[in-house]
C-alpha positions as a LaTeX table, in Angstrom:
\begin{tabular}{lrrr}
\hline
Residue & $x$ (\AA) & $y$ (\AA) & $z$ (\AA) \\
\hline
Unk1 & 135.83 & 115.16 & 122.02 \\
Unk2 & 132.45 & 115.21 & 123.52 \\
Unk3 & 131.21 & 118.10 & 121.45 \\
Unk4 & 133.01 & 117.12 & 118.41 \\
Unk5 & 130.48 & 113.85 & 118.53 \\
Unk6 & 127.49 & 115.81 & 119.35 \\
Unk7 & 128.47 & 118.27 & 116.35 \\
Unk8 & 128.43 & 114.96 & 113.96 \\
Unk9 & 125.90 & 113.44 & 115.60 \\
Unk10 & 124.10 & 116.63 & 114.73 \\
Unk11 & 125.05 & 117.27 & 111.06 \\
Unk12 & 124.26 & 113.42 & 110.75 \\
Unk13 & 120.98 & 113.90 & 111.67 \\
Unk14 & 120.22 & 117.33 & 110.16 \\
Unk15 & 121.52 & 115.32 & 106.89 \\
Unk16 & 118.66 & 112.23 & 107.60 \\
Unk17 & 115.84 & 114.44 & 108.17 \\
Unk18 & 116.73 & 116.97 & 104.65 \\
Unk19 & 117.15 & 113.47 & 103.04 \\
Unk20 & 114.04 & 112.25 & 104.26 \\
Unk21 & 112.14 & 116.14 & 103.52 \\
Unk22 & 113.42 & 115.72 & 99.37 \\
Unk23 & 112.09 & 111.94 & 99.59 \\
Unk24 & 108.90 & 112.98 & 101.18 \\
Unk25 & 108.16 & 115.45 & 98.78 \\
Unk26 & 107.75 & 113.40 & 95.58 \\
Unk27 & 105.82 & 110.59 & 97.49 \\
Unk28 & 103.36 & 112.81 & 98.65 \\
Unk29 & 102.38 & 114.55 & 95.12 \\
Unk30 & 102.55 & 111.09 & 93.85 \\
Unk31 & 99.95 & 110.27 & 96.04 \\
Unk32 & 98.18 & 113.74 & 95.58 \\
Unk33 & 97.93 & 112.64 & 91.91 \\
Unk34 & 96.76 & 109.33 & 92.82 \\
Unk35 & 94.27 & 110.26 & 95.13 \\
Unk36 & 92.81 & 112.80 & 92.18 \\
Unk37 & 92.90 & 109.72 & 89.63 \\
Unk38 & 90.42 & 108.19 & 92.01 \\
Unk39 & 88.34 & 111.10 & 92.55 \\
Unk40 & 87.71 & 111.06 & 88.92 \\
Unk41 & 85.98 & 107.65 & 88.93 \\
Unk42 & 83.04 & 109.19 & 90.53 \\
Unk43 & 82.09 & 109.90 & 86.87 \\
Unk44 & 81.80 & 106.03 & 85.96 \\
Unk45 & 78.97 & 104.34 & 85.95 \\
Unk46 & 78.96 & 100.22 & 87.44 \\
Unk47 & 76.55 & 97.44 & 87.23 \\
Unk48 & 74.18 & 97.29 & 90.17 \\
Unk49 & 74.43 & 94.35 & 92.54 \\
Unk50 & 71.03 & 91.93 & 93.35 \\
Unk51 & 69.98 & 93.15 & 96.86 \\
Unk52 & 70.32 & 89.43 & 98.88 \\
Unk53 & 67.14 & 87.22 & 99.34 \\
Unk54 & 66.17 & 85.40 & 102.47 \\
Unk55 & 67.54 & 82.02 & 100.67 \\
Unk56 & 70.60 & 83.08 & 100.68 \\
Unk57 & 73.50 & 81.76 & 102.63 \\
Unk58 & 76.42 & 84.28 & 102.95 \\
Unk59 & 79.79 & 83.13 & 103.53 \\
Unk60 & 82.29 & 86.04 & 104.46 \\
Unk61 & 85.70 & 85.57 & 105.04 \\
Unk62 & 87.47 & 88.22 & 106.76 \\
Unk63 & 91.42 & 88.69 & 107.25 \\
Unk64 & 91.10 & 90.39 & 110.38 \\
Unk65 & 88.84 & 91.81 & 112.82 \\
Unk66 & 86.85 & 94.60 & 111.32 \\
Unk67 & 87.27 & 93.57 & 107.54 \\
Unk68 & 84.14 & 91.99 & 107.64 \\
Unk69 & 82.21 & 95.05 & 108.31 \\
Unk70 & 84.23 & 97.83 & 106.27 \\
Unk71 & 83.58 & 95.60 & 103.09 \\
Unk72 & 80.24 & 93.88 & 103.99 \\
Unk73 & 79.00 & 95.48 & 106.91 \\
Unk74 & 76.33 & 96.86 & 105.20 \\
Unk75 & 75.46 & 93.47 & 102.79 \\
Unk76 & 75.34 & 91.48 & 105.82 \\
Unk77 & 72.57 & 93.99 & 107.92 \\
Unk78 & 70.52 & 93.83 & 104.50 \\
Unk79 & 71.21 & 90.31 & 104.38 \\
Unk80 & 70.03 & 89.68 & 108.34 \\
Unk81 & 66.82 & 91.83 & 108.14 \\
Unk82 & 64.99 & 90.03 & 105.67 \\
Unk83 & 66.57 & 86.67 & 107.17 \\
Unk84 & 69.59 & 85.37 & 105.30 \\
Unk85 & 71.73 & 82.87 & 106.68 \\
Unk86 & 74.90 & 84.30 & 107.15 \\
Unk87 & 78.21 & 83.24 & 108.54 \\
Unk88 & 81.03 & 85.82 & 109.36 \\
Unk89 & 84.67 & 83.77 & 109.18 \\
Unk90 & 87.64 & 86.04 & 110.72 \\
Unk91 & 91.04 & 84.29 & 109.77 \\
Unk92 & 93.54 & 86.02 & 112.01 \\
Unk93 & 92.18 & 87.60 & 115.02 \\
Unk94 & 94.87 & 90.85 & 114.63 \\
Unk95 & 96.87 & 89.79 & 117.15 \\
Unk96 & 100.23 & 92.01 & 115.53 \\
Unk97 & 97.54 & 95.33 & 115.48 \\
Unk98 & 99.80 & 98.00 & 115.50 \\
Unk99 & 96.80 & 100.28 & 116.06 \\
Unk100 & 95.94 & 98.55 & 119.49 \\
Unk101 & 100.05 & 98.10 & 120.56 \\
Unk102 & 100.61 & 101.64 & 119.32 \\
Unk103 & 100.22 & 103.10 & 123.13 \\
Unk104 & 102.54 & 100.55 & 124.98 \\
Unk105 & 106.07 & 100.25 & 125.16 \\
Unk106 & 106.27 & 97.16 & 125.04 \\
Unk107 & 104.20 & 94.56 & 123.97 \\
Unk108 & 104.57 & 90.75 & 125.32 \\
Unk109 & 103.42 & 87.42 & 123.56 \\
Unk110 & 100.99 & 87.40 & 126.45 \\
Unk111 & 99.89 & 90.87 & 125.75 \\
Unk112 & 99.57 & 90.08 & 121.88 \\
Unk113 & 96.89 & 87.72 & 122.53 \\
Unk114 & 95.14 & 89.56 & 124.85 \\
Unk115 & 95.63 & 92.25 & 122.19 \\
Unk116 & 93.21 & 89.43 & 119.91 \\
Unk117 & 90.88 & 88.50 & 122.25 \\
Unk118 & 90.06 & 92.24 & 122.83 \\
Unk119 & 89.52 & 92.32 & 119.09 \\
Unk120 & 87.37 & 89.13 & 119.34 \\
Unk121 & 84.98 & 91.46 & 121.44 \\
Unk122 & 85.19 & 94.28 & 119.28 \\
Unk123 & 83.99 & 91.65 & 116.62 \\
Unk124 & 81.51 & 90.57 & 118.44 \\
Unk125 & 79.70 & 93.47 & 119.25 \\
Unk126 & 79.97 & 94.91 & 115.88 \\
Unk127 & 78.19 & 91.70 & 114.53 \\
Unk128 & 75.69 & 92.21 & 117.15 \\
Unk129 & 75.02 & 96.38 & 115.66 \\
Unk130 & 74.46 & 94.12 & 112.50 \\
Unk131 & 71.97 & 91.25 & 113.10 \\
Unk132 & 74.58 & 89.32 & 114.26 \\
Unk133 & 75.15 & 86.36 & 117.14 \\
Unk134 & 78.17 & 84.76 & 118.61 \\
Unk135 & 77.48 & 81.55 & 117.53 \\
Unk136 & 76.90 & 83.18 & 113.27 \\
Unk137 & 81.13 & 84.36 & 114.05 \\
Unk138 & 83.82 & 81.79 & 113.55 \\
Unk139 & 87.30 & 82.61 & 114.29 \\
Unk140 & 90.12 & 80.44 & 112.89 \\
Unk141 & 92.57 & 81.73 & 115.38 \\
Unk142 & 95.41 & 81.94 & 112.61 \\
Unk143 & 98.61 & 84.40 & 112.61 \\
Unk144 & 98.43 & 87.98 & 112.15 \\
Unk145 & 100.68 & 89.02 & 109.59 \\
Unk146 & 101.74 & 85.21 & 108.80 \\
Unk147 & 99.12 & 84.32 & 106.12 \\
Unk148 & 101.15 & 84.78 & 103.08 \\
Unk149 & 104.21 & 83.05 & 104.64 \\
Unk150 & 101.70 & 80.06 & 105.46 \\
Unk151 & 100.78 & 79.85 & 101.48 \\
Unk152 & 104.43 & 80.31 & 100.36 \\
Unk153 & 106.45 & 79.04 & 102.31 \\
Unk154 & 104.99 & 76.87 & 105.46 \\
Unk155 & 102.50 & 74.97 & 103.51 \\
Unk156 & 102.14 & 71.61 & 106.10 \\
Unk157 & 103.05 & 70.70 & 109.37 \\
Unk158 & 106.61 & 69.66 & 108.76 \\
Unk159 & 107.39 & 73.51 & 108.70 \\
Unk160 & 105.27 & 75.36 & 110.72 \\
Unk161 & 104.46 & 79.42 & 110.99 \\
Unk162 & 106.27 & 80.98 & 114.07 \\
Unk163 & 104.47 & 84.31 & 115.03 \\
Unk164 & 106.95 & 86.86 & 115.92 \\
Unk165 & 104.22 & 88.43 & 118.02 \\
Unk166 & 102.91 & 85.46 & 119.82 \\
Unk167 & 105.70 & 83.80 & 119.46 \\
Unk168 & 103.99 & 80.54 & 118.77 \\
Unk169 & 103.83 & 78.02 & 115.93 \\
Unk170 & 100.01 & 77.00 & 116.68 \\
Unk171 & 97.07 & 78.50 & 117.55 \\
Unk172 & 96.56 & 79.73 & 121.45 \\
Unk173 & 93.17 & 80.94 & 121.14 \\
Unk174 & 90.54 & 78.79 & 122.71 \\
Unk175 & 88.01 & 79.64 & 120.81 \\
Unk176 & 90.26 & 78.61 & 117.48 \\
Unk177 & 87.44 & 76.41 & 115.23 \\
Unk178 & 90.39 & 74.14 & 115.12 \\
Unk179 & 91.83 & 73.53 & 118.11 \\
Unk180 & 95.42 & 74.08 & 118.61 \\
Unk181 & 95.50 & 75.01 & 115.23 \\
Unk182 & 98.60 & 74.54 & 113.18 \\
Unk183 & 100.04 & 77.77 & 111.65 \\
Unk184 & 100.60 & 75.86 & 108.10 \\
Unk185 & 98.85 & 76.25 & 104.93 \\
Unk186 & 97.17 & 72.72 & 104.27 \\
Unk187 & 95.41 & 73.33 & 107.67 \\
Unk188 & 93.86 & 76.91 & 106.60 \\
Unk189 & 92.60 & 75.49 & 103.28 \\
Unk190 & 91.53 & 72.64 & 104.92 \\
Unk191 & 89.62 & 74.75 & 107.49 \\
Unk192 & 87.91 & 76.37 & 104.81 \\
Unk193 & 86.80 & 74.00 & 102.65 \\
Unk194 & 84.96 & 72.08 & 105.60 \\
Unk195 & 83.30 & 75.59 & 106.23 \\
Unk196 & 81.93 & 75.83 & 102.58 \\
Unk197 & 81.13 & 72.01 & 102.96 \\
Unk198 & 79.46 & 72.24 & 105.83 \\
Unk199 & 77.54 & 75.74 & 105.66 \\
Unk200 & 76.49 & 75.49 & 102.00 \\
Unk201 & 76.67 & 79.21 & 101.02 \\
Unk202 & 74.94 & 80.40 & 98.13 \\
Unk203 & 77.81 & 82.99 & 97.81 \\
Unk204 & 81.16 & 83.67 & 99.15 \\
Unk205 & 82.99 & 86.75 & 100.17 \\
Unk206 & 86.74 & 87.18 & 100.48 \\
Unk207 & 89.02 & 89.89 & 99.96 \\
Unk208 & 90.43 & 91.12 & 96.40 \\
Unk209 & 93.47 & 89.39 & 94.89 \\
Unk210 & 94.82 & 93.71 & 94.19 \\
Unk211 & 94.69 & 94.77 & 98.09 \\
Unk212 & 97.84 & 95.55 & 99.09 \\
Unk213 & 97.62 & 93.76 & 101.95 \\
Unk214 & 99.54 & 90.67 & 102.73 \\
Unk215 & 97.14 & 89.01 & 104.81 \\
Unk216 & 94.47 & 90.20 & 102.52 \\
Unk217 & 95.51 & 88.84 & 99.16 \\
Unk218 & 96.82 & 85.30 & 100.78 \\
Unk219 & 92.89 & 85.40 & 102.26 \\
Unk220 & 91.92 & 85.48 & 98.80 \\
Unk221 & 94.31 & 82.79 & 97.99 \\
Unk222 & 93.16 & 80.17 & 100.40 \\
Unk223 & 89.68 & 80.86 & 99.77 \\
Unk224 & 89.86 & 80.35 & 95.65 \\
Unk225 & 91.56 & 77.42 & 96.25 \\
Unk226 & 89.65 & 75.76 & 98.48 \\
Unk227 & 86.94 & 76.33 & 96.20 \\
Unk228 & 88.21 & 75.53 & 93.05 \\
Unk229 & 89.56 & 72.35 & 94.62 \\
Unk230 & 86.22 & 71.62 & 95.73 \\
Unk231 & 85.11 & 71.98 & 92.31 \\
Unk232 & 87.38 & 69.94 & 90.77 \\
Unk233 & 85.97 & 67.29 & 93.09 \\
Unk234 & 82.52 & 68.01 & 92.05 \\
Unk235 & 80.81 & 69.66 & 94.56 \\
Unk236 & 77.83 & 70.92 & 93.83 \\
Unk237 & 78.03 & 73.45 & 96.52 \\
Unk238 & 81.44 & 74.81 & 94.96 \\
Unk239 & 80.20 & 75.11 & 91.75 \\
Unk240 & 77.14 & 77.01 & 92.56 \\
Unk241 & 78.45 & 79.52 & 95.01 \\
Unk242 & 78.93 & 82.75 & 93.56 \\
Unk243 & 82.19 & 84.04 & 94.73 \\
Unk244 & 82.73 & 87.75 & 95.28 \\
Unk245 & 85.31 & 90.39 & 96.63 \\
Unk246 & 85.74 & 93.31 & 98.49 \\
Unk247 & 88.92 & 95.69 & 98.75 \\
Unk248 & 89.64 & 97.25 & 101.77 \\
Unk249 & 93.73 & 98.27 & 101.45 \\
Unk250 & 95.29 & 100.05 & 98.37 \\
Unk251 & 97.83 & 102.75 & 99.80 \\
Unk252 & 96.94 & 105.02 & 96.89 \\
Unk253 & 94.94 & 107.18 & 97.93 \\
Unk254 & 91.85 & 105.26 & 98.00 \\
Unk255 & 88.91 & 105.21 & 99.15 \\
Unk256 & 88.24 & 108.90 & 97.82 \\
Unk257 & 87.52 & 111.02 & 99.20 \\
Unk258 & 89.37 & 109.82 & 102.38 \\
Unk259 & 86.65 & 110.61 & 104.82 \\
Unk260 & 83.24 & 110.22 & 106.36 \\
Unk261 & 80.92 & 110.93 & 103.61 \\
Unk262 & 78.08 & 108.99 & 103.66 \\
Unk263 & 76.02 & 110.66 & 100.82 \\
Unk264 & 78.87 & 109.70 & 98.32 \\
Unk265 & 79.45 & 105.92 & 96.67 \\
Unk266 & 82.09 & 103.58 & 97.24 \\
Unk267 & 83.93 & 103.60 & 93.92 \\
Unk268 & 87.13 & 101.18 & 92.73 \\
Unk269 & 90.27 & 102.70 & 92.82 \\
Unk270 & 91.65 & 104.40 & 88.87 \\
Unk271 & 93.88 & 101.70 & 88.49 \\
Unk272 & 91.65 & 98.94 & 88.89 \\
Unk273 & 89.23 & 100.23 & 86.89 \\
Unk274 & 88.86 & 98.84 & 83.13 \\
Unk275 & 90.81 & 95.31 & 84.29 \\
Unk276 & 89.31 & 91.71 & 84.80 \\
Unk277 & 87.88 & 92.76 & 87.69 \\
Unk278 & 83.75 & 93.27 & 87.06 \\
Unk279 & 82.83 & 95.75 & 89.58 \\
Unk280 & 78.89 & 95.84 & 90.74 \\
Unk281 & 77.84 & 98.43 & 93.51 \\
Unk282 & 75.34 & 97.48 & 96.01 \\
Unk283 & 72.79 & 100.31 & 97.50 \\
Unk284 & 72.65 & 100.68 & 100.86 \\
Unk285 & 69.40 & 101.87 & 102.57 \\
Unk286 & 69.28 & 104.27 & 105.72 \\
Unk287 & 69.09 & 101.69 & 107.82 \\
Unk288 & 71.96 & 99.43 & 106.87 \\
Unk289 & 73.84 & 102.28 & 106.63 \\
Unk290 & 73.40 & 103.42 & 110.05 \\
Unk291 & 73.76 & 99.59 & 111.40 \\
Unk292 & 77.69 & 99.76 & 109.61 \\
Unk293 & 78.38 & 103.61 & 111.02 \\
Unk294 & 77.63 & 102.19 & 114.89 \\
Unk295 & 79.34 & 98.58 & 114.19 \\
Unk296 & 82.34 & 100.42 & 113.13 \\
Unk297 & 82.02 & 102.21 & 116.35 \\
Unk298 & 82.72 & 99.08 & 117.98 \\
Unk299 & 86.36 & 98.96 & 117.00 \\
Unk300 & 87.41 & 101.35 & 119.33 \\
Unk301 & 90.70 & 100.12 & 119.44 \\
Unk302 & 91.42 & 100.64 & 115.30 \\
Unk303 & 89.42 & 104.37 & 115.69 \\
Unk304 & 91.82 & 105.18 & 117.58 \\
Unk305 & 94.90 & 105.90 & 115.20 \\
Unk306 & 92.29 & 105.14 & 111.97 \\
Unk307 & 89.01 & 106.94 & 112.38 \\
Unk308 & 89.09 & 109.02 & 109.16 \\
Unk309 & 90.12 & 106.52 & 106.63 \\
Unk310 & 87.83 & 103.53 & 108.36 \\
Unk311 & 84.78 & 106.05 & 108.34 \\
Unk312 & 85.57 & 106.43 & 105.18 \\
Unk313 & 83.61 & 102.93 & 104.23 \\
Unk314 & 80.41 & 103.93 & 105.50 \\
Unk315 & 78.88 & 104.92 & 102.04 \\
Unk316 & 75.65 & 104.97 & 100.00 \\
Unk317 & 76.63 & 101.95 & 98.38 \\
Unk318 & 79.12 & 99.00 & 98.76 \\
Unk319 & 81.61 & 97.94 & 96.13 \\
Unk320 & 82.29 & 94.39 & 95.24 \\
Unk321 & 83.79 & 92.68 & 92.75 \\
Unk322 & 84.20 & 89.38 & 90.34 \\
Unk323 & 87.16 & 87.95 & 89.90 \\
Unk324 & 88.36 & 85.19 & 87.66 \\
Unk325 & 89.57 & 82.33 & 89.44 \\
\hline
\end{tabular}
């Protein structure tokens, strides 16, 4: 009976892993074609971006630790050499990494956010490779992986966010800029608007409404709609910010070519090229180029399982992009 099972058990898995071979196949010269399609944008030609002036005030919001320097790592060392003000706003502080759990067997609440406050660090010191101080990094302290749930579906405190990694419905972190922060919607949007309030940025950075990324594009979300809602009211602020995006996740391929190749631009992906998206490239000098390659150095924990494809960012130029609200 014993090897009767073993024999199925066998065939059952021999029948999984051909199943999984004939899917496999197709998805991977999908992607081959995909990744071509973006190699072929090298030939297109985008609008340069103004280098920033020391009156600006950057705002950057960031969906995680480390998004803030693969899309504006080198913006924000141009930005901090000639003296911009600059504020750096991380949203969740990647508390569900898989990159940083991948090693353990088992991960604990308690471990998860340790697991963030490690990433706090790595933050930190990356900002520092940049122009950086503690006190120009905010961290809102909200759930990893829970963004998009708080702007569909757990909008105000009568239904709150549970983290499944945490396992809590507020914020534990005591460095949160709202203290025992509730994981709902109204409070995010809420935290953001006061930041645009209060800073006065002469432009805003968020993530692009097309990254694949749940947390990424529900980033986007909160941030448009805090500021659209403040211009509605009539802030002058609001209506004078310029607001611009960055994409960091696309599963397609992209960036291209998927490695370190710092003599090469930072181009959109093929399918976003040609949309309502206005694209503008931003040349990056030696220097800020070199301050992004060693703050990306910083995350050791994300280089670990992530190297190529992060290294990947560190370009000749940066890619942004205007989006209509």
């Amino acid at each position: 009976m014993k090897r009767l099972w073993k024999r199925r058990r066998t065939r059952a898995l021999a029948s999984v892993s051909l199943l999984g071979a004939m899917l496999g196949v197709p998805m991977l010269f999908v992607n081959w074609c995909l990744y071509r399609q973006n190699l072929s944008v090298d030939g297109e030609e985008f609008p340069t971006m103004p280098e920033p002036s020391a009156r600006d005030r950057l705002l950057i919001f960031a969906p995680h630790c480390d998004d803030e320097t693969l899309g504006c790592g080198g913006l924000i060392a141009m930005a901090r050499r000639i003296g911009a003000a600059i504020k750096v706003v991380v949203v969740t502080n990647g508390d569900a990494s898989f990159s940083t759990a991948i090693s353990n067997v088992k991960i604990s609440p308690r471990q998860h956010i340790e697991m963030a406050y490690a990433r706090q660090a790595e933050t930190l010191a990356a900002m520092r490779e940049l122009g950086l101080s503690a006190d120009d990094v905010i961290f809102l302290g909200y759930p990893d992986g829970g963004t998009a749930a708080m702007w569909f579906d757990c909008w105000d405190e009568q239904r709150l966010y549970r983290s499944r990694f945490t396992r809590r419905d507020r914020s534990p972190y005591r460095n949160s800029f709202r203290p025992n922060a509730p994981y709902c919607g109204t409070a995010a949007w809420e935290d953001i608007r006061r930041l645009i309030v209060e800073f006065k940025p002469t432009a805003v950075y968020t993530t692009h409404p097309n990254d694949v990324h749940r947390d990424h594009w529900a980033t986007h979300a909160f941030v448009t709609a805090a500021l659209e809602s403040l211009k509605l009211e009539g802030n002058e602020v609001a209506q004078r910010a310029r607001h611009l995006t960055y994409l960091i996740h696309r599963g397609d391929g992209w960036p291209a070519p998927k490695k370190y190749a710092p003599q090469e631009r930072l181009l959109p992906p093929a399918k976003l090229v040609g949309g309502d998206t206005r694209w503008l490239e931003l040349p990056l000098d030696q220097e800020a180029q070199q301050r992004k390659y060693r703050a990306l150095l910083q995350y050791r924990s994300q280089l670990k399982t992530m190297r190529k494809w992060m290294m990947a960012f560190v370009r000749r130029t940066e890619l942004f992009g205007v989006v209509p609200p």
